[in-house]
C-alpha positions as CSV (number, residue, x, y, z in Angstrom):
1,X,-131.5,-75.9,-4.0
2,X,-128.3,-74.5,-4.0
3,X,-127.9,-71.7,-1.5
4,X,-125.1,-70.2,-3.9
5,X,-127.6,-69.1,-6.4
6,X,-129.3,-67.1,-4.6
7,X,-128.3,-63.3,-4.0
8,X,-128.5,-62.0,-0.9
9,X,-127.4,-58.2,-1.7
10,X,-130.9,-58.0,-2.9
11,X,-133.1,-59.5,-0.3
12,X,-134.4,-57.8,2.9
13,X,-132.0,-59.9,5.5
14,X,-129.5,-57.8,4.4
15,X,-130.0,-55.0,6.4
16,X,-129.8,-57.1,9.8
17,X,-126.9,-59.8,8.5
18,X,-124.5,-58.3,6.3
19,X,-122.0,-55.7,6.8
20,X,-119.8,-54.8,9.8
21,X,-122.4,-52.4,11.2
22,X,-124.9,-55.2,11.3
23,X,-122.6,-57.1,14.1
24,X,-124.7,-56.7,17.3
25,X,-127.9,-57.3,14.9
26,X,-126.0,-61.1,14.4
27,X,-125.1,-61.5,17.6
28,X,-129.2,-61.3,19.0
29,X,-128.9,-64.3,16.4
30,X,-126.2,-66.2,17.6
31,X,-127.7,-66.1,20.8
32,X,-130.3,-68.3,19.5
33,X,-127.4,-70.8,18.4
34,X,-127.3,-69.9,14.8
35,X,-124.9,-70.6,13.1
36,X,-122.9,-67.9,10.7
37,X,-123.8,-70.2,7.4
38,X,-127.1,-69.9,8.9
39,X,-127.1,-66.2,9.2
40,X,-125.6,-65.5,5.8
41,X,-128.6,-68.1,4.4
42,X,-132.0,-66.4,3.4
43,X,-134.4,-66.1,6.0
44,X,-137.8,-67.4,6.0
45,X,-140.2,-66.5,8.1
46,X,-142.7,-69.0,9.4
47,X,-146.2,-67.6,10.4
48,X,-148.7,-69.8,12.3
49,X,-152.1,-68.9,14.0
50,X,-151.6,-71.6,16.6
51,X,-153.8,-71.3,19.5
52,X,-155.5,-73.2,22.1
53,X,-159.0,-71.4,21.5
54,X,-160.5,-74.3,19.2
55,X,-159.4,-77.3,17.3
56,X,-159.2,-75.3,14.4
57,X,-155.6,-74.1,15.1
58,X,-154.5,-76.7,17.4
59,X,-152.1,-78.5,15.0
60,X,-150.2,-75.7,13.7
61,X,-148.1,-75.5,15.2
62,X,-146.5,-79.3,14.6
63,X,-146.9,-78.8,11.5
64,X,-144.7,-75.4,11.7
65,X,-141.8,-77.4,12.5
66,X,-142.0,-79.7,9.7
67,X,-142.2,-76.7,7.5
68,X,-138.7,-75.2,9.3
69,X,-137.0,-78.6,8.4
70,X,-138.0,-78.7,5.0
71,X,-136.4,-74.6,5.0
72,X,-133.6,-76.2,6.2
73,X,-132.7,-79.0,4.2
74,X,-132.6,-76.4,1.5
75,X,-130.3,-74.4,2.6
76,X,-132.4,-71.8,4.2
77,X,-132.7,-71.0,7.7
78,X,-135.9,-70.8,9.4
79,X,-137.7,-67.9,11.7
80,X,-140.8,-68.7,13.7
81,X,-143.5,-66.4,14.9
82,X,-147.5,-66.9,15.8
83,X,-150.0,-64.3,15.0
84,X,-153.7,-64.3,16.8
85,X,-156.8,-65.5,15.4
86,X,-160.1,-65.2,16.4
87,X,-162.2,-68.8,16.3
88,X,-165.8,-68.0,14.7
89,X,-167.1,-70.7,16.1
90,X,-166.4,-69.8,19.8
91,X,-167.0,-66.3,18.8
92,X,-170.3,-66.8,17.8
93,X,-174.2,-65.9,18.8
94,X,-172.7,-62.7,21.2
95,X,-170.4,-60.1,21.0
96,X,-167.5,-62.1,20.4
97,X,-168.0,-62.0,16.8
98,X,-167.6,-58.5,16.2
99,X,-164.2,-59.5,16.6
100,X,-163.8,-61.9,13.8
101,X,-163.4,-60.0,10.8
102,X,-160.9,-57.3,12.5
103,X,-159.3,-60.3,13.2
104,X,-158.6,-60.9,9.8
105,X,-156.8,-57.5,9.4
106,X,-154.6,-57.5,12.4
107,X,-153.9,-60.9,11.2
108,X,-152.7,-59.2,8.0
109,X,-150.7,-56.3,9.9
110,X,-149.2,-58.4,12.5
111,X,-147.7,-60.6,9.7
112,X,-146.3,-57.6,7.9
113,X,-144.6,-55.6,10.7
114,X,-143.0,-58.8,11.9
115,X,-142.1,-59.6,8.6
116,X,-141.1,-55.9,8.0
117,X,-139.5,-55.4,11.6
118,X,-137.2,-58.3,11.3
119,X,-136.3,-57.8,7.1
120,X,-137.2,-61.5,6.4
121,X,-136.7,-62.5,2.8
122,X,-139.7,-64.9,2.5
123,X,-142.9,-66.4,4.2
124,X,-144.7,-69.7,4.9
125,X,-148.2,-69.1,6.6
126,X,-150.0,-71.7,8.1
127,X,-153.5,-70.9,9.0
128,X,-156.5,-72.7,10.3
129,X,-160.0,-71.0,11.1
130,X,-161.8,-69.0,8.6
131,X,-160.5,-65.3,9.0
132,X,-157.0,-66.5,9.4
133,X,-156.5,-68.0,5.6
134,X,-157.4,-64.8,3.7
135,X,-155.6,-62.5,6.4
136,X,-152.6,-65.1,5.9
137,X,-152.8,-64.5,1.9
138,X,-153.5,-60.9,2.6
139,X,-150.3,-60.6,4.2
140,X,-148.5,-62.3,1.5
141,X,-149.5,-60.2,-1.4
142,X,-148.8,-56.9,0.4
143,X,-145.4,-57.9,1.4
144,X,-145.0,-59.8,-2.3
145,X,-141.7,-61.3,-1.1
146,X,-141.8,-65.1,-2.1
147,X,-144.8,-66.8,-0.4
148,X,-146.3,-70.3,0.4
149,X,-149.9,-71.0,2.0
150,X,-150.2,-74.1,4.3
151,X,-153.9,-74.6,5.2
152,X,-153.9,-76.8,9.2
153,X,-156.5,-79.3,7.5
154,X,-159.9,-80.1,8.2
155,X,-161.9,-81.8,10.8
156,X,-162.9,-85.3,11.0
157,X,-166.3,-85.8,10.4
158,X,-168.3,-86.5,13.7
159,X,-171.2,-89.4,14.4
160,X,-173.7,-89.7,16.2
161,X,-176.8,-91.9,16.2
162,X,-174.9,-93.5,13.2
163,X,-175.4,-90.4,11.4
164,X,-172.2,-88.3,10.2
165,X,-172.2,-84.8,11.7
166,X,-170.4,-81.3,11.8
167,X,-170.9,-78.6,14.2
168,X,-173.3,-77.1,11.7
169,X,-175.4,-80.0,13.2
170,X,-174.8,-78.7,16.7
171,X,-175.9,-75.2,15.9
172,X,-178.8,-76.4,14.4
173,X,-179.9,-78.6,17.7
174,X,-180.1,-76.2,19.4
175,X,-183.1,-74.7,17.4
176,X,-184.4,-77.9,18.1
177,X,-183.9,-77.9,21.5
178,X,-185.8,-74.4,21.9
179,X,-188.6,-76.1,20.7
180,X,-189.0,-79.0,22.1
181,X,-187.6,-81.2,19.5
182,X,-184.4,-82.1,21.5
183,X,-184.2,-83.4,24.7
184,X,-181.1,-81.9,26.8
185,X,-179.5,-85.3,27.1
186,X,-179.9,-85.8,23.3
187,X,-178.3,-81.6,23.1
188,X,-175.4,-83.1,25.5
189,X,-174.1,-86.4,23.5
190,X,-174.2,-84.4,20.0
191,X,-172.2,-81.5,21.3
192,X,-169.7,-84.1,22.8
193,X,-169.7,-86.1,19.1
194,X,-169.7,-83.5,16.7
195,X,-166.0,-82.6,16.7
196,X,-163.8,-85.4,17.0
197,X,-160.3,-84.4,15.8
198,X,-158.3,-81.2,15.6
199,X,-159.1,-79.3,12.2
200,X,-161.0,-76.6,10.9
201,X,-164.9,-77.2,10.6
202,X,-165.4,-80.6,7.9
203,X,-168.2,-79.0,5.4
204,X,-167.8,-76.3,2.8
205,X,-167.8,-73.7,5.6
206,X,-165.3,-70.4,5.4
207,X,-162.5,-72.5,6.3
208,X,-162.4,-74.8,4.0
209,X,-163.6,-72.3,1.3
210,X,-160.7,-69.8,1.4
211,X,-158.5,-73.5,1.6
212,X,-160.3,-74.3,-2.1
213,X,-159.5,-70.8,-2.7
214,X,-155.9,-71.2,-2.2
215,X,-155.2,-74.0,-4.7
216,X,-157.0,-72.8,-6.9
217,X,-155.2,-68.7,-7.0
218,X,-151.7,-70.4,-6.7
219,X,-150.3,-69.8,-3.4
220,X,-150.6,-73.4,-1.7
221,X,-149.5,-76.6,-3.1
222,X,-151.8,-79.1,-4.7
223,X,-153.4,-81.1,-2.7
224,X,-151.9,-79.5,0.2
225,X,-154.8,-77.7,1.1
226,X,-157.5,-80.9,1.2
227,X,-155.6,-83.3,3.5
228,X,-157.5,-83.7,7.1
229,X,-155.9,-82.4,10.0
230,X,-154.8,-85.4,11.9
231,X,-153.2,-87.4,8.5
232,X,-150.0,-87.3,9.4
233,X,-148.9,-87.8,5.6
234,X,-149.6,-83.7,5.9
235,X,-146.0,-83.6,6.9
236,X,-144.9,-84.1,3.2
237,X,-147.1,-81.1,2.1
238,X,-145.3,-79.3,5.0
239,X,-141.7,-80.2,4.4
240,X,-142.4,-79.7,0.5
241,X,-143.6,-76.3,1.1
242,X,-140.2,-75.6,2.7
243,X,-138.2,-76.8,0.7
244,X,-140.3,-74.9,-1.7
245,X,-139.8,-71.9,-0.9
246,X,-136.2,-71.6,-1.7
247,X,-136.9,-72.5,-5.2
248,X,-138.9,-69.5,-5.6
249,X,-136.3,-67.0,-3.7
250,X,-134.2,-68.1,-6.2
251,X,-136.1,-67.7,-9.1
252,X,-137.9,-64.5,-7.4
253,X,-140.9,-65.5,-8.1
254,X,-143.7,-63.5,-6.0
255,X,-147.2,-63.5,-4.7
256,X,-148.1,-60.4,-7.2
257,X,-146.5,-63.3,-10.0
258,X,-148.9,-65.5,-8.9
259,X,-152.5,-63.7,-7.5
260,X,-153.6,-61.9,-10.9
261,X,-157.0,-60.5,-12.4
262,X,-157.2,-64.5,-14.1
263,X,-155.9,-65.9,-11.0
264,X,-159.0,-63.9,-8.9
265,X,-161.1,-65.2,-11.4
266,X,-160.2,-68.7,-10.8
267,X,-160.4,-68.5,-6.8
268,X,-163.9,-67.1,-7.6
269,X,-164.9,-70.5,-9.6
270,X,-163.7,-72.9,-7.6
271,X,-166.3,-71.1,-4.6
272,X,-169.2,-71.1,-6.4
273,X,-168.2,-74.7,-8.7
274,X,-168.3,-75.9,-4.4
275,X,-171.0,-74.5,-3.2
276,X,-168.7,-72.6,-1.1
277,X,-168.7,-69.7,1.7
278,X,-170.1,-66.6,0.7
279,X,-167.6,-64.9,3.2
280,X,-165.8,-65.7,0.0
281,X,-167.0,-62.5,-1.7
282,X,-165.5,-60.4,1.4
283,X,-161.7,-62.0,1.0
284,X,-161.9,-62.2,-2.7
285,X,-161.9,-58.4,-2.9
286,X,-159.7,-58.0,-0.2
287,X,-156.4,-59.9,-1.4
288,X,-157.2,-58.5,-5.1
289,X,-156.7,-54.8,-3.2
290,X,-153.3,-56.1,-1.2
291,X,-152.2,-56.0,-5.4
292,X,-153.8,-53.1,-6.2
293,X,-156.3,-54.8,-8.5
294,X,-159.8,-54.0,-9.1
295,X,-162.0,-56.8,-8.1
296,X,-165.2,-56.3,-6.3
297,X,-168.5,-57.7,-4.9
298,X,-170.1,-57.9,-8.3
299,X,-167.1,-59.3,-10.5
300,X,-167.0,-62.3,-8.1
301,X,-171.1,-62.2,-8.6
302,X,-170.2,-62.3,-12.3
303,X,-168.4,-65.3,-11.9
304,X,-170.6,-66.8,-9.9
305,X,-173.7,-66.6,-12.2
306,X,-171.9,-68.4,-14.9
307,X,-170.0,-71.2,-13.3
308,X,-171.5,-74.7,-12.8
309,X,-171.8,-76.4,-9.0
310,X,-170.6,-79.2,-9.0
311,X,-169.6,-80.3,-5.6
312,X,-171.9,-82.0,-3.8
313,X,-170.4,-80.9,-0.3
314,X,-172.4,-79.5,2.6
315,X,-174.3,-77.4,4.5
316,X,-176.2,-77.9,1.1
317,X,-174.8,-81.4,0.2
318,X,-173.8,-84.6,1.3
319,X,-170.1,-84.3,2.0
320,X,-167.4,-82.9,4.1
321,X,-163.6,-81.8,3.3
322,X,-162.1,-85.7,4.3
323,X,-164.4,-87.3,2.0
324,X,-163.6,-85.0,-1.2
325,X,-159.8,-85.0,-0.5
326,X,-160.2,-89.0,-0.8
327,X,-161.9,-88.6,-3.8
328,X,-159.2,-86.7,-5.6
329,X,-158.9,-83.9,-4.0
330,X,-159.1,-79.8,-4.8
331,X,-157.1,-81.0,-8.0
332,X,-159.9,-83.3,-9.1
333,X,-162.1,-80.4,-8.8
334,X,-159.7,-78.1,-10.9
335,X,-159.2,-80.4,-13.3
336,X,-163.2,-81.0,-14.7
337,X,-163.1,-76.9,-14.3
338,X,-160.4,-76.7,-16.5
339,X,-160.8,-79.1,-19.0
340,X,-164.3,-77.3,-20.1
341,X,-163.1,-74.0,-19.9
342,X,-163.9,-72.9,-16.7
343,X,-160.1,-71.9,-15.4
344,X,-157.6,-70.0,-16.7
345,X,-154.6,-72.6,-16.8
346,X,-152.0,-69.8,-17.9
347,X,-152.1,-69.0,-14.5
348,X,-148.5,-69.0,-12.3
349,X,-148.5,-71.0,-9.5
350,X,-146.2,-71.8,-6.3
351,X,-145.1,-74.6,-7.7
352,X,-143.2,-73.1,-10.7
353,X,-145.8,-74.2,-13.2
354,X,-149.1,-72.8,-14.3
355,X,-152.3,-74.9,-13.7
356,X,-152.8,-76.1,-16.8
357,X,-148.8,-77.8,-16.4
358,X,-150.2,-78.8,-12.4
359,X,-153.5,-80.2,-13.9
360,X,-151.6,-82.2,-16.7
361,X,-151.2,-86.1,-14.6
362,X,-154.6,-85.3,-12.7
363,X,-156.9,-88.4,-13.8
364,X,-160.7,-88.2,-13.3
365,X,-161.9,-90.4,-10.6
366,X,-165.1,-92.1,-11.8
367,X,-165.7,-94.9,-8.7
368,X,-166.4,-91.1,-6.8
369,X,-169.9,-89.1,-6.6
370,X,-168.5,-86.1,-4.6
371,X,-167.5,-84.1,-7.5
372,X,-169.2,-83.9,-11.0
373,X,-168.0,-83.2,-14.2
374,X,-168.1,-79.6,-14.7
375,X,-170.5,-81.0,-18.0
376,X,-172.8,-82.8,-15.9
377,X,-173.3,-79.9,-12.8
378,X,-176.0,-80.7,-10.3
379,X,-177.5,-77.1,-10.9
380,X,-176.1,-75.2,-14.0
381,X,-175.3,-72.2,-11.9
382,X,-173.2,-71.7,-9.1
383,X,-173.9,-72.1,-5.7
384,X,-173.9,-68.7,-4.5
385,X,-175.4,-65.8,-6.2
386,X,-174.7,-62.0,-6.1
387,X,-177.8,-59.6,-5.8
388,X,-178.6,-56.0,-6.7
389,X,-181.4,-53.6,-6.6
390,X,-182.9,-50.6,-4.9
391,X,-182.4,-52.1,-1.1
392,X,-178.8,-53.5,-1.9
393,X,-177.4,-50.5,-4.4
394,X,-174.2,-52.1,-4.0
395,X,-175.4,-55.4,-3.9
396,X,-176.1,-58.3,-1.2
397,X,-174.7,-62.3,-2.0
398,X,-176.8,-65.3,-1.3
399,X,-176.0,-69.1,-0.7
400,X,-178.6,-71.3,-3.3
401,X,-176.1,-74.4,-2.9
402,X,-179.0,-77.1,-1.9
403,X,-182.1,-74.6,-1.9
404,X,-184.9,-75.6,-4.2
405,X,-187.0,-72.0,-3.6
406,X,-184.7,-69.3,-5.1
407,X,-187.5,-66.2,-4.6
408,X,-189.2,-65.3,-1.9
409,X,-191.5,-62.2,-1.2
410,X,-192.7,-60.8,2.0
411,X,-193.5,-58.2,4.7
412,X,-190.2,-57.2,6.4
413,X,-189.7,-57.8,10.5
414,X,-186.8,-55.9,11.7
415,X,-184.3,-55.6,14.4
416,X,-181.1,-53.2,14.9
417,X,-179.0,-56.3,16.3
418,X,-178.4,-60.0,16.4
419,X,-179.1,-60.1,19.8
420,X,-182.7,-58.7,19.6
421,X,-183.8,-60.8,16.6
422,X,-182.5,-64.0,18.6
423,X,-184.2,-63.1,21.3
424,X,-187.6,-63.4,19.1
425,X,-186.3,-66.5,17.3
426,X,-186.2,-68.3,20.7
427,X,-189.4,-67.3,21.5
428,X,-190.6,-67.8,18.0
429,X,-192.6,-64.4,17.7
430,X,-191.8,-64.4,14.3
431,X,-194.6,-65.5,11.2
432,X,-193.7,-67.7,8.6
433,X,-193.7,-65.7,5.5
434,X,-191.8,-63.1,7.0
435,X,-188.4,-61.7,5.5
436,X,-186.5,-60.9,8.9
437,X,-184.0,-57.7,8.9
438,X,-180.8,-57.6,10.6
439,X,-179.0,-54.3,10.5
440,X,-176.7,-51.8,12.1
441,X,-174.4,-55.1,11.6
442,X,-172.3,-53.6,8.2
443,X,-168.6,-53.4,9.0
444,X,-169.1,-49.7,10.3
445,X,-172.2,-50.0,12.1
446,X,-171.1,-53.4,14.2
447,X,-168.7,-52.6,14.3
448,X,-167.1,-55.9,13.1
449,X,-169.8,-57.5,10.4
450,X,-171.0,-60.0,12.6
451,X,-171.7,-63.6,11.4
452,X,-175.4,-64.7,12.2
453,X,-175.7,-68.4,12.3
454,X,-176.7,-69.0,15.7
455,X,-179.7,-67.4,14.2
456,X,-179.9,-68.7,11.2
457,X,-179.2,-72.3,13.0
458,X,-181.8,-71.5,15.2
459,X,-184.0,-70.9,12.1
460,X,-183.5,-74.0,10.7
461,X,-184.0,-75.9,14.0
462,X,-187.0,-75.1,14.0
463,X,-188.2,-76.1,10.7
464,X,-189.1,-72.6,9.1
465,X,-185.6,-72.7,7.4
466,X,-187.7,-72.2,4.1
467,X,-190.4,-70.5,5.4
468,X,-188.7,-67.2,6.3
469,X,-185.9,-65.1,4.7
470,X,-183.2,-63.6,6.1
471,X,-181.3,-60.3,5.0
472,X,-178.5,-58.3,6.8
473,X,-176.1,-55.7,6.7
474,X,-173.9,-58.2,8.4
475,X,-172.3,-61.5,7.4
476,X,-173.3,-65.2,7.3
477,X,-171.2,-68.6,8.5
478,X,-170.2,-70.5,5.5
479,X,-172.5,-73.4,7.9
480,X,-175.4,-71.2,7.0
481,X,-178.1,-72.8,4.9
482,X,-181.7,-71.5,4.0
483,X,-182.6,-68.0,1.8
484,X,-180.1,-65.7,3.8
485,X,-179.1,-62.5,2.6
486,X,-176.6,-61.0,3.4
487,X,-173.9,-57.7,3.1
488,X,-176.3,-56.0,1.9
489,X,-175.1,-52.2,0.9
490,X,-174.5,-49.5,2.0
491,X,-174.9,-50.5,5.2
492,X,-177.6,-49.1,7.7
493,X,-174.6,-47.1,9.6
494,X,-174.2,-44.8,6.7
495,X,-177.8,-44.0,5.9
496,X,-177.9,-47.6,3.2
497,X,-181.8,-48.6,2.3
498,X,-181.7,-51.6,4.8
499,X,-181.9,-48.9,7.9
500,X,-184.8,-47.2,6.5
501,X,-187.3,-50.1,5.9
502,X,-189.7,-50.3,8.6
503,X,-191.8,-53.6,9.7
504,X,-194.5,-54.7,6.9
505,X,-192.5,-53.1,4.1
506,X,-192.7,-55.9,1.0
507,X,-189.5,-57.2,0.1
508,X,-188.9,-59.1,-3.2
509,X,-185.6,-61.4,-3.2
510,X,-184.9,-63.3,-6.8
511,X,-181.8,-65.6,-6.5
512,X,-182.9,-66.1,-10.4
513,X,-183.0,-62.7,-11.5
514,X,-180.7,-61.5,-8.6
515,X,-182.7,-59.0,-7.7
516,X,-183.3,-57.6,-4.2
517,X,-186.1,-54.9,-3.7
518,X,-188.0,-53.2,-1.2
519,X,-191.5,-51.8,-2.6
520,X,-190.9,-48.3,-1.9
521,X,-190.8,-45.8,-4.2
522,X,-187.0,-43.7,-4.7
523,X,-188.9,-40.8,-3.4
524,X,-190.6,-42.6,-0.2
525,X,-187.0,-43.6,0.4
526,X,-185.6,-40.4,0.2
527,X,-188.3,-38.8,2.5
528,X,-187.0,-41.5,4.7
529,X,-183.7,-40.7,4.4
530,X,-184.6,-37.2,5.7
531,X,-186.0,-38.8,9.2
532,X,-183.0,-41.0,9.5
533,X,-180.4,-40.3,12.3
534,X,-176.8,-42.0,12.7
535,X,-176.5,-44.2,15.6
536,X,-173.5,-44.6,18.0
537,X,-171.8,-48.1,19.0
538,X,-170.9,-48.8,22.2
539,X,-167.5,-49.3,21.2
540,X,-166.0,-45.7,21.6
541,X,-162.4,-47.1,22.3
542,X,-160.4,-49.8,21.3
543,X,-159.5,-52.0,18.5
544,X,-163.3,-52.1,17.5
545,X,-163.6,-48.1,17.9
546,X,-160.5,-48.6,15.5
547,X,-161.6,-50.4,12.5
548,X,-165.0,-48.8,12.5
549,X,-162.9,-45.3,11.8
550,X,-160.8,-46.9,8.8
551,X,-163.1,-50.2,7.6
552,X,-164.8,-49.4,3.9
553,X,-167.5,-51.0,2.3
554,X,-168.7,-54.8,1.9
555,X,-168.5,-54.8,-1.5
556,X,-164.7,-53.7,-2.2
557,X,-163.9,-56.2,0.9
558,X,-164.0,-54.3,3.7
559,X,-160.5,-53.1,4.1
560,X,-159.0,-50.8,5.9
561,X,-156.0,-49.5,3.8
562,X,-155.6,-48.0,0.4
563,X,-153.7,-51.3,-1.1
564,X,-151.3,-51.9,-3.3
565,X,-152.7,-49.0,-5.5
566,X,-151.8,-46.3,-3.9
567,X,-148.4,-48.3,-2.6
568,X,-144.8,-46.3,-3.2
569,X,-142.7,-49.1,-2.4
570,X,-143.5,-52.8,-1.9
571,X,-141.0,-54.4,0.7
572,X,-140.1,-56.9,-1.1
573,X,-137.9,-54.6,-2.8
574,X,-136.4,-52.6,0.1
């Protein structure tokens, strides 16, 4: 790329490099040994969630550095800053969590004001555990200055008793182990096994969901997003992304180019066509705000209900992230999508070209059983379904990906936290038959929208993964497996259905129909609703206080700004 065609009198990096009264701004940046070609070159920020919580994040930063050469050998001059993230699977089974999803926003908002402070002209994000790729692609819509996702890669698959494992596996033992069904040597060698590599968890989980999800709306480069973590043949992807990213400076091609109504649409397929995370149907909305577009819960429910799954990746299949990326990869997946009218291939991508043009040398893999042709699904439907009715009025999403029982019907047991329903889980004082009720858990009422698989682990541990249901105002792992329900809306912290059902109410949830009611009449819920009282957190301070003051509802994402609707001037054209 030729620098020369690029002009800077129209990009932010003007306003701290050009110009006589921009002289002691240059000289904070000769300080750092740049050079003044290199100050009068674009300047590309690259973001990273590195962190030493979990292996998740571990080999970002590495990777960040590739990235800055690959800005540099195309003329543009790199800028590198970290952001947090907030590892869910550390985070998990206590309080922890309630700092996940926030995380996803300050994520978001630490990106922008660095971006914004400092008047970079474009960003690379690399991100690893689950909230950090939407709040990465978040970031890059609402700035819209020319962007490129870089997922860190998945986890190797672990072993143990010559059995391939992921931490879902761990989780899981551990409802085993409360039982009786695990010894604590057997609970010490398969938590040492089960994670063998850096990377982000191996299976269909969050991580690796939003990762599909970035392929597939435009913002990463294909294939990028499938390579495992420890290949070191990621460094291409890397340097290619930086090198990249000039290209589309110069051709001023931007997120908001990129991440449209289609585009949304796409991202959408690719999750249910995988089985995917339904955390999905939270981010989704999310980024679709960032461009001031309307896409909510039940348009990504739309697209669920009519797209195929066809990946046969777990929780509810056979195989992890490694073993589809050697298979062909996201593109493979794309490609039987598109081919029977599944994707919208007019759609832009970071690559210059639309899909379709991406999709065009992609050859279909037959010596592989990890994807299906999008003709031949293993269920017709997609792997996760949206639901509606009078105790989800704006509606509640499901995981069916590997479930054979898609209704269930029975007496509610209910609990006003996590915490407490764990508590009975361990000590099994729960019936079979029973649909279990987590609430005050919504985004508000966490605050935080916690995830719940430690339960829902535990659950399955213990065999009755398909003996009991599950439905919450909160949020489920993308490891989750087994008839869970979950943002269910309103939530119980604003008066929603799911805070006035009381034990032995008869729930009725059809995955089929997707349908989800209580049997209570509208005016025994109303005479309910007259009894109810609001409850207060604990968190009456601090970032939590915080988001529970500006966080909306599950089903438009839960965000906590008014998005690119309402936006006066995007900063990509200061």
């Amino acid at each position: 790329m030729d620098v020369k065609t690029i002009d800077k009198s129209k990009l932010p990096s003007r306003y701290t490099t050009v110009g006589p009264a921009r002289a002691p701004h240059r000289s904070y940046l000769y300080a750092m040994g740049l050079t003044s070609e290199e100050i009068n070159q674009p300047l590309v920020g690259v973001a990273s969630c590195w962190n030493e919580a979990a292996p998740c994040n571990i080999s970002l930063m590495r990777q960040a550095q590739v990235v800055k050469k690959g800005v540099a050998a195309a003329k543009g001059t790199p800028r590198e800053f970290c952001t947090i993230t907030v590892t869910d699977g550390i985070a998990m089974g206590h309080q922890g969590m309630k700092s996940s999803l926030v995380s996803r926003d300050v994520i978001a908002d630490s990106v922008e004001l660095t971006m914004r402070g400092h008047c970079y002209d474009a960003l690379i994000g690399l991100a690893g555990c689950d909230k950090s790729l939407p709040g990465m692609m978040m970031s890059m819509v609402r700035l819209n200055v020319p962007s490129i996702f870089i997922y860190g890669g998945s986890i190797l698959p672990g072993t143990f008793r010559g059995r391939q494992i992921t931490v879902q596996d761990v989780f899981e033992a551990v409802g085993q182990h409360s039982v009786g069904d695990m010894s604590d040597e057997d609970l010490a060698e398969i938590e040492q096994v089960a994670c063998p590599s850096a990377g982000s968890c191996g299976a269909q989980f969050t991580a690796n969901t939003m990762a599909t999800v970035a392929e597939a709306i435009g913002l990463a480069l294909p294939y990028s997003c499938g390579a495992p973590a420890p290949y070191e043949f990621r460094d291409r992807f890397s340097f290619a992304s930086g090198e990249k990213i000039m290209e589309l400076i110069a051709r001023n091609i931007r997120p908001r180019d990129i991440v449209t109504r289609k585009a949304l649409e796409n991202a959408a397929t690719v999750v249910s066509a995988t089985g995917g995370s339904t955390n999905a149907a939270l981010h989704l909305p999310a980024i679709a705000h960032e461009c001031g577009i309307e896409f909510d819960l039940f348009d990504v429910a739309e697209i669920f209900r009519k797209t195929p799954y066809i990946a046969d990746l777990k929780p509810g299949g056979r195989y992890v992230a490694k073993d589809m990326f050697e298979a062909g990869g996201i593109p493979l997946l794309m490609k039987t999508l598109l081919e029977h009218g599944y994707l919208h291939g007019d759609c832009m991508t970071v690559t210059g070209r639309t899909i379709a043009e991406n999709m065009e040398f992609v050859k279909w893999n037959d010596e592989q059983d990890v994807v299906r042709a999008a003709n031949n699904p293993i269920t017709p439907t997609g792997g996760v379904v949206g639901l509606r009715g009078n105790l989800a009025p704006e509606g509640a999403i499901v995981k069916v990906a590997g479930m054979v029982k898609q209704t269930f019907t029975g007496p509610a047991r209910c609990f006003d936290s996590e915490e407490e329903c764990f508590e009975a889980v361990s000590a099994r004082s729960y019936k079979e038959g029973e649909v279990i009720v987590i609430r005050y858990e919504g985004p508000k009422g966490g605050p935080g929208m916690r995830e719940m698989l430690s339960t829902t682990a535990a659950l399955y541990g213990q065999g009755v993964g398909d003996k009991v249901a599950l439905i919450t105002d909160g949020r489920f792992s993308g490891a989750t497996r087994g008839f869970c329900v979950g943002h269910v809306g309103p939530e119980a912290a604003v008066g929603g259905p799911i805070g006035l059902i009381q034990d032995g109410d008869i729930i009725e949830i059809d995955a089929i129909k997707g349908t989800i009611e209580v049997h209570l009449t509208d005016d025994e819920l109303a005479e309910r609703r007259k009894a109810w009282q609001p409850r207060e957190t604990d968190y009456t301070s601090g970032v939590l206080w915080k988001y529970a003051q500006t966080v909306g509802t599950a089903r438009l994402g839960a965000v906590t700004h008014p998005g690119g609707a309402k936006e006066k001037e995007c900063y990509a054209d200061i």
